[in-house]
C-alpha positions in Angstrom: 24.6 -47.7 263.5 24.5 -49.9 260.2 27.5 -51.0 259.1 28.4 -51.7 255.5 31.4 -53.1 253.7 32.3 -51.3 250.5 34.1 -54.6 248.3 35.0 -52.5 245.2 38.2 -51.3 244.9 38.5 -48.2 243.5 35.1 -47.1 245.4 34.7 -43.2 245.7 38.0 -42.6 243.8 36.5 -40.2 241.1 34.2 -38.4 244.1 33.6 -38.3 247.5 30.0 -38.4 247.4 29.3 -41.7 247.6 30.7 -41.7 251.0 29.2 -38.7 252.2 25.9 -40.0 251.3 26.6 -43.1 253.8 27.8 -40.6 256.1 24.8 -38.3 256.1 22.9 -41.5 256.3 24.7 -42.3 259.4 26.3 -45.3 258.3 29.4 -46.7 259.3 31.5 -47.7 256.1 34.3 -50.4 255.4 36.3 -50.0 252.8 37.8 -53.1 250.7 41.6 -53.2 252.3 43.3 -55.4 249.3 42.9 -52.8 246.6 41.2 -55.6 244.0 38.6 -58.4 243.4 38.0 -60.0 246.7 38.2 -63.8 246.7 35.5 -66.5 248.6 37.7 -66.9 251.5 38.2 -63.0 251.8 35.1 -62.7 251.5 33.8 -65.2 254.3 36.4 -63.3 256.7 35.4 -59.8 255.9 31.4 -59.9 255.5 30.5 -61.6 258.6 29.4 -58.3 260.7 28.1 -56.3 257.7 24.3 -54.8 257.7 24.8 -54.1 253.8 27.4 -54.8 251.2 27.9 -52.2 248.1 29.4 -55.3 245.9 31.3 -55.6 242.5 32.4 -58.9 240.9 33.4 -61.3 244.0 32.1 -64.5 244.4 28.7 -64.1 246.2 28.4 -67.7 247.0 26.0 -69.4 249.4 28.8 -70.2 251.3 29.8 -66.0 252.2 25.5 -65.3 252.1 25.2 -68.1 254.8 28.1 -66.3 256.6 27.2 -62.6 257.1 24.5 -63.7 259.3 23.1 -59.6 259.4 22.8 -59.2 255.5 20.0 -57.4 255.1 20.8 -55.7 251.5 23.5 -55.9 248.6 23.7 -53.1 246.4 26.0 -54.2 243.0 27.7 -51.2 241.5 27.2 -52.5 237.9 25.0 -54.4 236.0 25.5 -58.4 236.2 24.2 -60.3 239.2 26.1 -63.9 238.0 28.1 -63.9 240.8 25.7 -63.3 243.6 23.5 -66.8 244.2 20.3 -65.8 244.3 18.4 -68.2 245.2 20.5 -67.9 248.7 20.2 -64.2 249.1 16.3 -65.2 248.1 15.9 -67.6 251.1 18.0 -65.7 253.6 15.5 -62.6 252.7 18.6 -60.5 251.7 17.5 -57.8 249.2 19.5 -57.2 245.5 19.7 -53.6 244.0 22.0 -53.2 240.5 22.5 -50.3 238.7 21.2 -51.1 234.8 21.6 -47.9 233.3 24.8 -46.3 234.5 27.5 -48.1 232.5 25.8 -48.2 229.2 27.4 -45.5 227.1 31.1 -46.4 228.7 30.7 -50.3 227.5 29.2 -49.1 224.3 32.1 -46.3 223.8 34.5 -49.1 224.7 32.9 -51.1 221.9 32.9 -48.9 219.8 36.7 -48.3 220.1 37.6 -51.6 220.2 35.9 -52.4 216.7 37.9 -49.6 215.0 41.0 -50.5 216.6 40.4 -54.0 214.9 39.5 -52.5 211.7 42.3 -50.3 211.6 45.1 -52.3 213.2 46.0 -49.3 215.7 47.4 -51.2 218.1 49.9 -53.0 215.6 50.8 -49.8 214.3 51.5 -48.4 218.0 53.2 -51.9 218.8 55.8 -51.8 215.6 56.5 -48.4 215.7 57.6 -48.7 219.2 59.8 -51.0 218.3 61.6 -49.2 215.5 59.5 -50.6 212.5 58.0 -48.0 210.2 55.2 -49.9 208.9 52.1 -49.2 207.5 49.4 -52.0 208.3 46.6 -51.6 205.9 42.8 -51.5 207.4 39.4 -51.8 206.8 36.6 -49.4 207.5 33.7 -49.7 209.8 31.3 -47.4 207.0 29.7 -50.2 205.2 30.2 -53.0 207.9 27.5 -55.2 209.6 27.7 -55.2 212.9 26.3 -58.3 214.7 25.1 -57.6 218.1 24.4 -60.9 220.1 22.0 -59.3 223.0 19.8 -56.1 222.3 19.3 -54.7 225.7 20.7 -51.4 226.8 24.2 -51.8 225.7 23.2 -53.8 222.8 20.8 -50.7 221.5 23.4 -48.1 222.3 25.7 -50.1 220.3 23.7 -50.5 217.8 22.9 -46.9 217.9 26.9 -45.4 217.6 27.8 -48.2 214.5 24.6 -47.0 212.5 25.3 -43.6 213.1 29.4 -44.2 211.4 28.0 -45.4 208.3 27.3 -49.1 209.3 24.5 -51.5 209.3 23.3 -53.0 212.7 21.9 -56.3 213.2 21.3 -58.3 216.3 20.0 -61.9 217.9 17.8 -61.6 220.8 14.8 -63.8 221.0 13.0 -61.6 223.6 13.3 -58.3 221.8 11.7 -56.9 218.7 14.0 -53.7 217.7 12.3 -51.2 215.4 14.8 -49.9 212.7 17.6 -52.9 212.7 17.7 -56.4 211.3 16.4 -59.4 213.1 18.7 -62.5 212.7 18.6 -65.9 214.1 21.9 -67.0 215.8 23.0 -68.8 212.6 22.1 -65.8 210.4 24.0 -63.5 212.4 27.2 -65.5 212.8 27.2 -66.3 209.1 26.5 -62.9 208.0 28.3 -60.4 210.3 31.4 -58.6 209.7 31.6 -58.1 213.5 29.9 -60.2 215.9 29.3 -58.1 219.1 28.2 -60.0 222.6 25.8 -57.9 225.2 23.9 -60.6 227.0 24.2 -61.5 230.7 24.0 -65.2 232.4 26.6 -67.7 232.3 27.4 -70.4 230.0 29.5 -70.7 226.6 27.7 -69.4 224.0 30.3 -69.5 221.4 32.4 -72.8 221.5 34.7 -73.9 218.3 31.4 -75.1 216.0 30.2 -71.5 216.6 33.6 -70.1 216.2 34.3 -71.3 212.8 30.3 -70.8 211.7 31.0 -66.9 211.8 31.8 -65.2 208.2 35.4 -66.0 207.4 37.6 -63.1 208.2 35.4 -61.3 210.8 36.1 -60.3 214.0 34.9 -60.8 217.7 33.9 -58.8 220.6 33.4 -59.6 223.9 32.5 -56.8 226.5 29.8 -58.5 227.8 30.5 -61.9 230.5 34.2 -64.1 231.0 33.1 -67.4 229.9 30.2 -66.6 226.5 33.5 -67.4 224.2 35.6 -70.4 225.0 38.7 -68.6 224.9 40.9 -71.7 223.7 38.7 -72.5 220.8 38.9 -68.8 219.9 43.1 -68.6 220.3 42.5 -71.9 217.4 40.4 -70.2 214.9 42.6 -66.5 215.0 45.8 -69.0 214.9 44.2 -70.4 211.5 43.0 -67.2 210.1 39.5 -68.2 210.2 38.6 -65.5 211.9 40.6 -61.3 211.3 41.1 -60.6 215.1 39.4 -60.3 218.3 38.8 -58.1 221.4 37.8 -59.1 224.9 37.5 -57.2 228.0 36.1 -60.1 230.1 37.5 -63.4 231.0 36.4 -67.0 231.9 39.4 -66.4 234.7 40.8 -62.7 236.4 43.3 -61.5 235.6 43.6 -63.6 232.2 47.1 -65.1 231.6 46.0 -67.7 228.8 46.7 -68.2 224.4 44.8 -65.3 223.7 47.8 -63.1 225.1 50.5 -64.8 222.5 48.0 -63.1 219.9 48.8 -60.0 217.7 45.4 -59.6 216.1 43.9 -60.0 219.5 43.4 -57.0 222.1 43.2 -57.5 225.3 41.6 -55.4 228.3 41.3 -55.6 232.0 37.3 -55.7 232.4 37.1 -51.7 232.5 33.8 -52.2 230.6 32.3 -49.3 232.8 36.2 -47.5 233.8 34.9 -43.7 232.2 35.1 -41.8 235.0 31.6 -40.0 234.7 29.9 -43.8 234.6 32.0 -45.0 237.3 30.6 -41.8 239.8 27.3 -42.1 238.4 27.4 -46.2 239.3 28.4 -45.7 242.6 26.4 -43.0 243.3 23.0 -44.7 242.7 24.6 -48.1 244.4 24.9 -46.3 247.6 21.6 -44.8 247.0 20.2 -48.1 246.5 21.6 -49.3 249.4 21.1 -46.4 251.8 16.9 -46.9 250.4 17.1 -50.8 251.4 18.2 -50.7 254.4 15.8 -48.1 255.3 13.1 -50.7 254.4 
């Protein structure tokens, strides 16, 4: 009987198919027994007998590959593969599966949400008013905005998509994509030009360090629901501190859980990388991961 450890921690919360399918399959399943993102050493101790792995964000490293000596498959429940080493599962002839298309609406909704909680200060309304201060903070609109989207794949259309249908204009920066219907910007352009700069690109990297920080159109804001680590998160706690830039919002992290400047912020918001946390996503993710998997093992 195959065996395969389930890493995420929250797997099959929403529905119990997901483990029914590996049932029916006649697999023997492993859940993840800390209830959150696994580290390397947990990982070296806990992967070493598995047949498959239905995987979320820990560190895949060469290291925990070279250690589950029976990998066969690894089936990521979510999009990014930047913590799984490739070229490893490559040579060790250990097969990849993602699942592209199930969290794009719940990371473009979350966009979405966090832009107009920017633009209309909700959460210093909800913060002051809490605290017995009956104050008004004025906002902005997003009708009549332009919305810079850094990385027009599937998030990055839908995106674009939701702010063009509220009134806004959409443009984007993605040298391997020609988008019908929105404006084409270099990096430069965008920065300069955008009253929000959205990021939707995989791979790792900083993308926006301080000279990029204070390029962008003074007194515009920042999104990050893409990868920890595109934004240096220092430089950005300088430029908010100096009013360069109106606020920010980031759901990802260089580091998890983040504990860094950025939390001292008010006109920053802050989220615990639930990018893809709507339920319906989350089922449908897991769902075609243990599909995926169940499929690859078979071959």
């Amino acid at each position: 009987m195959p065996k395969v450890y389930i890493s995420t921690s929250s797997f099959a919360e929403y529905d119990k198919l997901p483990l029914k399918l590996l049932k029916d399959a006649g697999i023997d399943s492993q859940a993840n027994p800390h209830g959150r993102k696994l580290t390397e050493d947990e990982c070296l101790k806990l992967f070493g007998d598995a047949d498959g792995l239905i995987a979320g964000t820990e560190p895949l490293t060469a290291e925990v590959l070279k250690s589950a000596k029976k990998l066969k498959v690894i089936s990521r429940v979510g999009v990014g593969l930047d913590n799984v080493d490739l070229d490893a599962a490559k040579k060790r002839g250990i097969r990849i599966f993602s699942t592209p298309d199930a969290p794009t609406l719940a990371v473009a909704e979350l966009t979405l949400g966090l832009m107009l909680a920017l633009l209309r200060r909700i959460t210093q309304g909800d913060k002051e008013t809490r605290a017995g201060k009956w104050q008004k903070p004025m906002g902005s609109l997003l009708h009549g905005k332009k919305a810079g989207i850094i990385g027009m794949g599937r998030i990055g259309r839908k995106v674009a998509e939701l702010v063009k249908g509220l009134g806004a204009q959409a443009a984007y920066c993605d040298p391997a994509v020609n988008e019908a219907g929105y404006q084409r910007l270099s990096m430069e352009e965008l920065l300069a030009q955008s009253d929000i700069v959205t990021l939707h690109l995989s791979g790792g990297g900083t993308l926006l360090g301080e000279k990029e920080l204070r390029s962008m159109k003074k007194g515009s804001y920042l999104i990050n629901c893409a990868r920890g680590g595109l934004v240096d998160e220092t430089a950005l706690a300088k430029v908010l501190k100096e009013d360069h830039l109106a606020g920010a919002a980031l759901d990802v992290f260089a580091k998890e859980p983040y504990t860094g400047p950025l939390t001292k912020l008010d006109n920053v918001i802050l989220t615990p990388h639930i990018g893809s946390y709507a339920k319906e996503s989350r089922i449908e993710m897991e769902v075609e991961a243990t599909r995926n998997l169940i499929e690859g093992l078979k071959r």
